[in-house]
Rosetta silent file (secondary structure, phi, psi, omega in degrees, C-alpha in Angstrom):
SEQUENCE: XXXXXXXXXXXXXXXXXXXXXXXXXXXXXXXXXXXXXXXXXXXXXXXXXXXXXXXXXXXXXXXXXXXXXXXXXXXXXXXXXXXXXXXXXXXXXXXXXXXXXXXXXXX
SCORE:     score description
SCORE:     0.000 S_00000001
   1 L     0.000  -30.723 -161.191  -63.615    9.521  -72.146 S_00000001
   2 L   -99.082   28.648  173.190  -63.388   11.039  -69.191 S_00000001
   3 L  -137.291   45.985  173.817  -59.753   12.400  -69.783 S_00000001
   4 L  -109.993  -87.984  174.929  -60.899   13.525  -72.797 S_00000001
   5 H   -46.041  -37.740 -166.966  -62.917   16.074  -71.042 S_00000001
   6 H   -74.792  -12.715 -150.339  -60.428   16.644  -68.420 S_00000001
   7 H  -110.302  -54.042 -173.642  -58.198   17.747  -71.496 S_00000001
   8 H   -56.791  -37.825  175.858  -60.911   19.846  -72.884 S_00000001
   9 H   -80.394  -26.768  157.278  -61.719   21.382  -70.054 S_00000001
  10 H   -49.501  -52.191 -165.069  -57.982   22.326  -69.270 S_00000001
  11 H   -71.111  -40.521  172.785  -57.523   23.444  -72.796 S_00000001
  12 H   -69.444  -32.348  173.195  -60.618   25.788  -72.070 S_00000001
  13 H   -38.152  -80.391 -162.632  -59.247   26.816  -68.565 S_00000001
  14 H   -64.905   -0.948  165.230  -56.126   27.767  -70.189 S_00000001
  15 H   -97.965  -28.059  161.554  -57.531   29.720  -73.284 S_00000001
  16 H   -40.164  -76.769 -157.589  -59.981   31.796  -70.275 S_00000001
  17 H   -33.604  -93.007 -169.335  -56.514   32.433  -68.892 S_00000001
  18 H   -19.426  -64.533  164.908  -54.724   33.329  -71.754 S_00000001
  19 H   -44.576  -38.973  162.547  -57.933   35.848  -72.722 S_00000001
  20 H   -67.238  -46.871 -163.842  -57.989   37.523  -69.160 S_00000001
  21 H   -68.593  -25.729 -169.383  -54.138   38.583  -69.463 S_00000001
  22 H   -48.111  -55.599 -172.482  -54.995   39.372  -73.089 S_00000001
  23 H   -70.006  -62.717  173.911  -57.825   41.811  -71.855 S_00000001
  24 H   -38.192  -35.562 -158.771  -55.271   42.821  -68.643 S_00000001
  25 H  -106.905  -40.881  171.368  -52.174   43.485  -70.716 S_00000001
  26 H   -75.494  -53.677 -138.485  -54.739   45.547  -73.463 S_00000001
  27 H   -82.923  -52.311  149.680  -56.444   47.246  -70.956 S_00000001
  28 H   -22.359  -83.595 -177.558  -52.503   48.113  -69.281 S_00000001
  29 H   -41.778  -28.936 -145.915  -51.536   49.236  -72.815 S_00000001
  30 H   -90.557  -41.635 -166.121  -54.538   51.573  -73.586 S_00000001
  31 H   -83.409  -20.157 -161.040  -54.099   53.314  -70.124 S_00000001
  32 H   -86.060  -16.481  149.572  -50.033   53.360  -70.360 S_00000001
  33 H   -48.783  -66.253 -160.961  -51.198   54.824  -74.127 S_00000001
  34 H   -78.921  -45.921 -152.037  -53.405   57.474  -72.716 S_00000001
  35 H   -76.705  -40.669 -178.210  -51.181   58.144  -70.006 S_00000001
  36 H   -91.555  -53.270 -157.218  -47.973   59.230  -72.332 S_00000001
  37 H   -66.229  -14.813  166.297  -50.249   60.810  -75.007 S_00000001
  38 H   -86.354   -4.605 -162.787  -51.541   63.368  -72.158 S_00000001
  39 H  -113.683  -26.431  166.885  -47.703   64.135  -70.933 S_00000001
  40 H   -67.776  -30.680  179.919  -47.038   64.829  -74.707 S_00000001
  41 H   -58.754  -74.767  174.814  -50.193   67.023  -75.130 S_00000001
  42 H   -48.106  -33.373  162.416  -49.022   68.895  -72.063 S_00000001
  43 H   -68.064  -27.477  178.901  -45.666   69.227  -73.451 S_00000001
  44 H   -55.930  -44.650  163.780  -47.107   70.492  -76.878 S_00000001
  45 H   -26.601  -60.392  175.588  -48.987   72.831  -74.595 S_00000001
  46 H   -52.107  -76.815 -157.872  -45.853   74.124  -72.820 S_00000001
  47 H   -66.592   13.385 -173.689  -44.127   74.421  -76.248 S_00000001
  48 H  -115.957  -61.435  151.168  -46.873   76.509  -77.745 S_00000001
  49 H   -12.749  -84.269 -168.142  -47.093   78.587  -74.850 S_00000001
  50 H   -49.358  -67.419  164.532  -43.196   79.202  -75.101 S_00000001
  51 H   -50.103  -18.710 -173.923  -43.599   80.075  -78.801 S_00000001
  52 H   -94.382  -35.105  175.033  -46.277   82.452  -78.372 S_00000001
  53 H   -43.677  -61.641 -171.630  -44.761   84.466  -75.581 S_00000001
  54 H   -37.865  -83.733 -171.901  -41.722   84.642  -77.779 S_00000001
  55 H   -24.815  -45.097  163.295  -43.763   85.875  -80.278 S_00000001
  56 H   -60.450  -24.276 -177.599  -45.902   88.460  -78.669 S_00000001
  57 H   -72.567  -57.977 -177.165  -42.043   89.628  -76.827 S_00000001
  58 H   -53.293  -41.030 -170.746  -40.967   90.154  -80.437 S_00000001
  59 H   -64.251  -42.841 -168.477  -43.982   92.062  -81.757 S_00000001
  60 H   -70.474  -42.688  165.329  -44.305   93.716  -78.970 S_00000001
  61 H   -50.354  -47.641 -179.242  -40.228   95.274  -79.277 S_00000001
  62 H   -56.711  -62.478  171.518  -40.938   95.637  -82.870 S_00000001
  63 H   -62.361  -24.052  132.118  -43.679   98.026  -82.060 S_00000001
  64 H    -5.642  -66.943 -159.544  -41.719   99.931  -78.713 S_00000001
  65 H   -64.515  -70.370 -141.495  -39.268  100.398  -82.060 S_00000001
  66 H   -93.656   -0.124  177.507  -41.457  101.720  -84.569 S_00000001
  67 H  -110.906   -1.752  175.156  -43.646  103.946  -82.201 S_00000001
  68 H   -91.322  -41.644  177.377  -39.907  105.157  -80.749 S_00000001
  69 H   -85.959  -11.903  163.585  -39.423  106.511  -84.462 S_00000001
  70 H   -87.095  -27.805 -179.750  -42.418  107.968  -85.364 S_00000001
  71 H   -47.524  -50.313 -163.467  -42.548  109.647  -81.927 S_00000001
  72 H   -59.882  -48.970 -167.113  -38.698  110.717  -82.611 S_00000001
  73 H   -72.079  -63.521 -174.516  -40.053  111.775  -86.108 S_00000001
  74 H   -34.491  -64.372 -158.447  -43.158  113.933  -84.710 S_00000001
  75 H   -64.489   -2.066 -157.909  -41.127  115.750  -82.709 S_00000001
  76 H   -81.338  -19.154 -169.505  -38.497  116.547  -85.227 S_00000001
  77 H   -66.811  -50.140  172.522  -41.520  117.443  -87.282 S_00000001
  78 H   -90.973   16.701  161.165  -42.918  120.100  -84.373 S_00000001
  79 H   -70.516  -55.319 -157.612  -39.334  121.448  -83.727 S_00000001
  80 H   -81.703  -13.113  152.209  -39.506  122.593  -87.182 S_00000001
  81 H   -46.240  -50.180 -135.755  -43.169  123.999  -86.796 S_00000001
  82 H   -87.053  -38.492 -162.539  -42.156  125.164  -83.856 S_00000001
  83 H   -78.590  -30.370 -176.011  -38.855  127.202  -85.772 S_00000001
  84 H   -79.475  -31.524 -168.944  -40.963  128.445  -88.723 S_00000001
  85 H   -80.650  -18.637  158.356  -43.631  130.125  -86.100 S_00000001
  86 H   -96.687   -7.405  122.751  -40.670  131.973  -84.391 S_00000001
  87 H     4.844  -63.366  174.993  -39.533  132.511  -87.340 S_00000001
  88 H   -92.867    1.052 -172.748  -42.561  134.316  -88.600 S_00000001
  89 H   -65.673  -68.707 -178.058  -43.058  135.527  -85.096 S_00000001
  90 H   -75.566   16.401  177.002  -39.880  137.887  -85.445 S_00000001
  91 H   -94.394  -54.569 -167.049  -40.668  138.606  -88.907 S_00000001
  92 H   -78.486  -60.251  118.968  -44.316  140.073  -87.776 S_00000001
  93 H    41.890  -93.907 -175.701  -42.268  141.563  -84.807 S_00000001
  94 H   -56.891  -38.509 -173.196  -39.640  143.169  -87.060 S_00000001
  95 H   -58.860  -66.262  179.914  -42.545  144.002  -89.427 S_00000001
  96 H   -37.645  -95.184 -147.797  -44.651  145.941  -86.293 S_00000001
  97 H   -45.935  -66.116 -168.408  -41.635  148.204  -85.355 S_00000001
  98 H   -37.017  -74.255 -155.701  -40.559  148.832  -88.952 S_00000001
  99 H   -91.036   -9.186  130.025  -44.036  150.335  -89.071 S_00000001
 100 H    -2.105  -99.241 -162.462  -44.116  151.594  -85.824 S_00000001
 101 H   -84.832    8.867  169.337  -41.136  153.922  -86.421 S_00000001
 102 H   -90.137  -33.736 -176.123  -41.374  154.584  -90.140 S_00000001
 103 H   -70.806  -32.394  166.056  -45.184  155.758  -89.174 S_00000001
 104 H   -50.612  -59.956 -171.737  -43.537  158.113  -86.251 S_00000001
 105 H   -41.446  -40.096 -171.384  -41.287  158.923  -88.309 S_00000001
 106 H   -88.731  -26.758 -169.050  -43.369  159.924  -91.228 S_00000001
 107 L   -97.044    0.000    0.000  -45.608  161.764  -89.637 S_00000001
C-alpha cells in the first residue's frame, strides 16, 4: 500500500512540476509576446511618421508650386494694369497739351 502512495504522490510531484513550467514557459511566452508586439508598434509608429512627413513634403511643394503661379499670374496681371494706366496716362497727357495749345492758339 504504501508504494501505492509513494507512486501517487510522485505522479502528483511530477504533474506540480509539469504545471509550474507550464505557468513559466506561458508566462515567458506572454512577455516574449508583448515584448515583439511593442517593437512592431514602434515600427508602425516610425513608418507612419515616415509617411506623413512624406506627405506633408509633397503638399507642402504642391502648394510653393501653385502659390509660385498665381503670384507669377498677379503680377502679369498688374504689369498689364500697370501698361493700361500709362497708357491712359499719356493719352490724358497728350489730351492736356492738345488743349493747352489749341486753346493758345485759338484765342
Amino acid at each position: 500500500m504504501l508504494d501505492v502512495l509513494t507512486e501517487i504522490k510522485g505522479a502528483e510531484d511530477t504533474a506540480d512540476k509539469i504545471e509550474a513550467d507550464a505557468q513559466l514557459n506561458a508566462k515567458k511566452l506572454i512577455k516574449s509576446t508583448e515584448e515583439k508586439a511593442d517593437v512592431e508598434i514602434q515600427n508602425a509608429v516610425k513608418k507612419a511618421k515616415t509617411i506623413e512627413e512624406d506627405i506633408i513634403k509633397r503638399k507642402e511643394d504642391e502648394g510653393r508650386r501653385e502659390a509660385e503661379i498665381i503670384l507669377k499670374s498677379a503680377e502679369e496681371e498688374c504689369k498689364k494694369i500697370k501698361e493700361i494706366q500709362d497708357d491712359k496716362i499719356e493719352k490724358a497727357v497728350s489730351l492736356v497739351i492738345e488743349r493747352i495749345v489749341n486753346g493758345y492758339g485759338n484765342s
